[in-house]
C-alpha positions in Angstrom: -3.3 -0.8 34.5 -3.8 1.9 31.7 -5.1 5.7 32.5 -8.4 4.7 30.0 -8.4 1.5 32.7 -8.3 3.0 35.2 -11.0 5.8 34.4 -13.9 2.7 33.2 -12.9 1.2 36.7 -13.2 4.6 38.5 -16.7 4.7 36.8 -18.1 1.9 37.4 -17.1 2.3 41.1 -18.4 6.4 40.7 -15.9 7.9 41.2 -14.7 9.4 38.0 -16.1 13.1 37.1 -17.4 13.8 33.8 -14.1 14.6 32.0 -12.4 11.3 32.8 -15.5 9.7 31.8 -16.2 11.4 28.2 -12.3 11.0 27.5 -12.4 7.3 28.4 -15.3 6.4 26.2 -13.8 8.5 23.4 -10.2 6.2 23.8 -12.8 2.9 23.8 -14.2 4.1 20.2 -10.5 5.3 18.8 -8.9 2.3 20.2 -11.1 -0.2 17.5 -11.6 3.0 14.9 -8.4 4.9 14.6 -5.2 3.2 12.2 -2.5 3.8 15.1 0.9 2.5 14.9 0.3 0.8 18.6 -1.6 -2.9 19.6 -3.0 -2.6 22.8 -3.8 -6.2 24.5 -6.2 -5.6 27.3 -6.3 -7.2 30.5 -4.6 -6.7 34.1 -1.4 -4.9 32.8 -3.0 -3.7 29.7 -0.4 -5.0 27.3 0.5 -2.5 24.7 3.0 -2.9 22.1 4.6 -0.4 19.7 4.8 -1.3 15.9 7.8 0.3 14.3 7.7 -0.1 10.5 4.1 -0.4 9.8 0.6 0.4 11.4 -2.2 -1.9 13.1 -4.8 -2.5 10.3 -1.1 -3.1 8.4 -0.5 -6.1 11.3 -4.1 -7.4 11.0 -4.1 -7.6 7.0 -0.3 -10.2 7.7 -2.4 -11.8 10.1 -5.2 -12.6 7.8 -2.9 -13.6 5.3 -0.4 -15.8 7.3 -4.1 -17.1 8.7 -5.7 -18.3 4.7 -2.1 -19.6 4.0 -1.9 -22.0 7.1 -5.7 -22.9 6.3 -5.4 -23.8 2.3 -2.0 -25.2 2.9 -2.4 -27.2 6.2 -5.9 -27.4 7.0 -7.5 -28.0 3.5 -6.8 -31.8 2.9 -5.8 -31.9 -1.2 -5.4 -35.6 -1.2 -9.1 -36.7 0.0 -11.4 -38.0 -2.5 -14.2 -37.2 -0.2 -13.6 -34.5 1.2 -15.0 -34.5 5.4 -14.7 -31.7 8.2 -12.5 -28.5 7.8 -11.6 -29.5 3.8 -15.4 -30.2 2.8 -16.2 -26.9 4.4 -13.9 -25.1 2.3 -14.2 -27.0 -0.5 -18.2 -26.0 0.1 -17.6 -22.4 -0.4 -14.8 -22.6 -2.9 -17.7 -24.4 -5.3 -20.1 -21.8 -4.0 -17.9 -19.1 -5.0 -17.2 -20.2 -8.2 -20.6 -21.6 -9.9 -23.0 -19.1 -8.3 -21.0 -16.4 -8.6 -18.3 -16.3 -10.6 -19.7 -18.5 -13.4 -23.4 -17.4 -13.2 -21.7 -13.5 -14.4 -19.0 -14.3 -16.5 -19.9 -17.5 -18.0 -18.1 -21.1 -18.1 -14.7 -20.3 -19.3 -14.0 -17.0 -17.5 -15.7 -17.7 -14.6 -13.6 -20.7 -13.7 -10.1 -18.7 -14.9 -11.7 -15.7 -12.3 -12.6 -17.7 -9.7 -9.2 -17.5 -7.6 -9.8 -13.7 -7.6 -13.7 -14.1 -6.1 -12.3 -16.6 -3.8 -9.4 -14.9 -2.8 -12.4 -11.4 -2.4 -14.2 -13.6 -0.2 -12.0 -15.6 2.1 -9.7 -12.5 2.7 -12.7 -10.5 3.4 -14.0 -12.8 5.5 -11.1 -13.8 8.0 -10.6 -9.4 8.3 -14.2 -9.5 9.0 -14.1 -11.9 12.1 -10.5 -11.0 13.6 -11.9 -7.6 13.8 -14.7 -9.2 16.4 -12.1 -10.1 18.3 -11.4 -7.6 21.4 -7.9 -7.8 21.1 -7.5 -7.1 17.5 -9.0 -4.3 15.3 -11.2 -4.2 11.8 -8.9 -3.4 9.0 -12.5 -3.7 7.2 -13.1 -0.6 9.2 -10.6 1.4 7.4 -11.6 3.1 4.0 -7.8 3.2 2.7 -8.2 -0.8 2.7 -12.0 -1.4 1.3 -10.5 1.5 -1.5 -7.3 -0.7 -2.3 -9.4 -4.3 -2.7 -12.0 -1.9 -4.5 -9.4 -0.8 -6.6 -8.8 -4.4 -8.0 -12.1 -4.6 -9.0 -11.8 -1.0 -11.0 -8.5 -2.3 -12.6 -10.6 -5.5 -14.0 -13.4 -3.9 -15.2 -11.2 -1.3 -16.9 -7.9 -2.8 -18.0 -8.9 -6.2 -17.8 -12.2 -5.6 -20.3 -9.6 -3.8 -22.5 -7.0 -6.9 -23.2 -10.6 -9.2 -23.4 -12.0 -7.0 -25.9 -10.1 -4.7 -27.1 -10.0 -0.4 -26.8 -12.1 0.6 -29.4 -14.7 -2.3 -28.3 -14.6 -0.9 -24.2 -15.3 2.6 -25.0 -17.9 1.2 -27.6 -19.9 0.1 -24.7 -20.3 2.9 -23.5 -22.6 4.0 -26.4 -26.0 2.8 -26.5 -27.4 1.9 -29.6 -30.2 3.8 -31.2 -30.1 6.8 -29.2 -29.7 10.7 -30.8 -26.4 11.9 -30.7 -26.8 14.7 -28.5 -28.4 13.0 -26.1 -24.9 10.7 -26.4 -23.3 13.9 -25.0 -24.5 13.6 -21.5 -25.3 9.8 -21.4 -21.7 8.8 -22.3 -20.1 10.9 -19.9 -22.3 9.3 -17.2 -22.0 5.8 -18.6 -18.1 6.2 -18.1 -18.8 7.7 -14.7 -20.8 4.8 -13.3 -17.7 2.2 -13.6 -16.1 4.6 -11.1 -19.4 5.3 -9.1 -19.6 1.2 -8.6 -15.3 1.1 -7.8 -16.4 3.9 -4.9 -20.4 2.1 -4.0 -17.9 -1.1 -2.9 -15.3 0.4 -1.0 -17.7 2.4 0.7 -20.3 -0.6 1.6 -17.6 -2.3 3.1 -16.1 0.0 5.1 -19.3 2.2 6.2 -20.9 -1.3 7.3 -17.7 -2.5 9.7 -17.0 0.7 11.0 -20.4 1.4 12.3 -20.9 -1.6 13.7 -18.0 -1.2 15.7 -18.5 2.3 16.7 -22.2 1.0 18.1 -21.1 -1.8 20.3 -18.1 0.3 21.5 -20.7 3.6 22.2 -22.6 0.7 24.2 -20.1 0.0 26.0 -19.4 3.6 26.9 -22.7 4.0 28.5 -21.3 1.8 31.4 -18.3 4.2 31.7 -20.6 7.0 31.8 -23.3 5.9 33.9 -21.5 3.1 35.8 -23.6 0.0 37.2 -27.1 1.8 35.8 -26.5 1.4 32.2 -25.1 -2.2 32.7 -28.3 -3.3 30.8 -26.6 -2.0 27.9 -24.0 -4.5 27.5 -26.7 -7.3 26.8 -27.5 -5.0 23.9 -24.3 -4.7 23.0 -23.8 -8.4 22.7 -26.9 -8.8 20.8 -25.2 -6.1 18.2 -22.4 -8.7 18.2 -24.2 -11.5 17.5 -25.9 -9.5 14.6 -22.0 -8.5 13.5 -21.0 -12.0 13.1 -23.5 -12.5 10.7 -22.7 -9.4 8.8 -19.0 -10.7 8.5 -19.9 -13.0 6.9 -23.0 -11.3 4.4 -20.2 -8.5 3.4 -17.5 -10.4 2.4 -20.7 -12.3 0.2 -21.7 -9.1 -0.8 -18.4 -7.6 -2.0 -17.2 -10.4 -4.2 -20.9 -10.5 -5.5 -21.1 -7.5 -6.9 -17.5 -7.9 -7.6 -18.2 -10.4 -10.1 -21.9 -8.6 -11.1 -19.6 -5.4 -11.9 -17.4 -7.1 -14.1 -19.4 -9.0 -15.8 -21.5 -6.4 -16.7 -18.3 -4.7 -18.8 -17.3 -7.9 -20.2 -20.5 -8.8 -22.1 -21.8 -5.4 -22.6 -23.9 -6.7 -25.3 -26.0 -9.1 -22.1 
């Protein structure tokens, strides 16, 4: 059994002092918050195992994928006409994904060539979302260097990819409003250009800030019972409830990014709309 183990039991049982109870509610939070380069299984030996070339959020992003390979090349049923069970689910979203939300922003013909990027924003989100609910794994949603590099994506198609659509001249164009004095153009512009970054930043942090609390919540729950012991068991209920209300939100933010994915760059593909 682990030192942080050992401390929840000594706890409960009250007969941990203060210190060994504040530092084994502290390990609880770090152990879903912090990016470490160890994966802890919990249980009667405490399982923990050391990852040598890259770190845990790392191991849970090859998870996901290795995860939506085996589920669009296995699971998902290509061949049925009709589709039934796991494949009509899928197919279900895929559809969603693609006329509601990529279609409805960037029309018929762009929509459907985007749609593998939406799907791909949603799905990927999605599985990282619900491993992370998972005791023994952790919430790479939880860490801002990965909401930043999916954000990034979004930042490199509303930039780059409204340049090759419509040209240079024709992306800083839109920038410009029509009709307005020219020195008012000196501050407008500036903060017209600023708000493609402001949206690249309002996604990564949405994502991240909305996983990462969640996650510190239950686990500060949970720390109540290593403080208080057998008192503050009432709090665990809580904590489930929180959970309950998490599974939900895995699902709403992986909606919400590849939303306003879509509504983001739409926006500077058809300034004009």
């Amino acid at each position: 059994m682990s030192q942080s183990s050992q401390v929840v039991y000594a706890a409960v049982q009250g007969t941990a002092d203060s210190a060994e109870k504040l530092e084994a509610v502290k390990q609880l939070i770090m152990h879903h918050v912090v990016n470490s380069d160890r994966w802890q299984i919990p249980g009667i030996f405490d399982m923990q195992f050391r990852l040598p070339t890259f770190s845990l959020h790392a191991l849970m992003l090859i998870i996901a994928g290795g995860l939506l390979l085996y589920l669009f090349k296995f699971v998902y049923r290509h061949d049925q006409e009709v589709p039934t069970g796991a494949t009509n689910l899928l197919e279900s979203l895929v559809l969603f994904i693609r006329d509601d939300i990529a279609i409805n922003f960037l029309g018929e013909e762009d929509g459907r060539r985007m749609a593998p990027l939406f799907c791909s924003f949603f799905f990927f989100i999605l599985v990282l979302n619900l491993i992370g609910l998972i005791p023994i794994f952790a919430s790479a949603t939880g860490n801002i260097n990965v909401t930043a590099a999916l954000a990034t994506i979004s930042f490199g198609f509303m930039t780059v990819g409204a340049m090759v659509k419509n040209g240079p001249v024709a992306f800083f164009q839109a920038f410009i409003p029509h009709g307005v004095p020219w020195p008012v153009l000196i501050i407008l512009v500036p903060i017209e250009m600023a708000g493609v970054l402001i949206k690249t930043v309002a996604l990564m942090i949405r994502l991240f800030a909305n996983m990462m609390a969640g996650h510190v919540v239950i686990s500060a729950l949970i720390g109540l019972v290593v403080a208080y012991g057998l008192a503050a068991l009432p709090a665990v209920g809580l904590a489930m409830g929180i959970y309950v209300v998490k599974l939900f939100v895995a699902f709403l933010q992986a909606y919400i990014f590849t939303l306003l994915s879509a509504m983001f760059i739409g926006q500077i593909y058809y300034p004009a709309h």
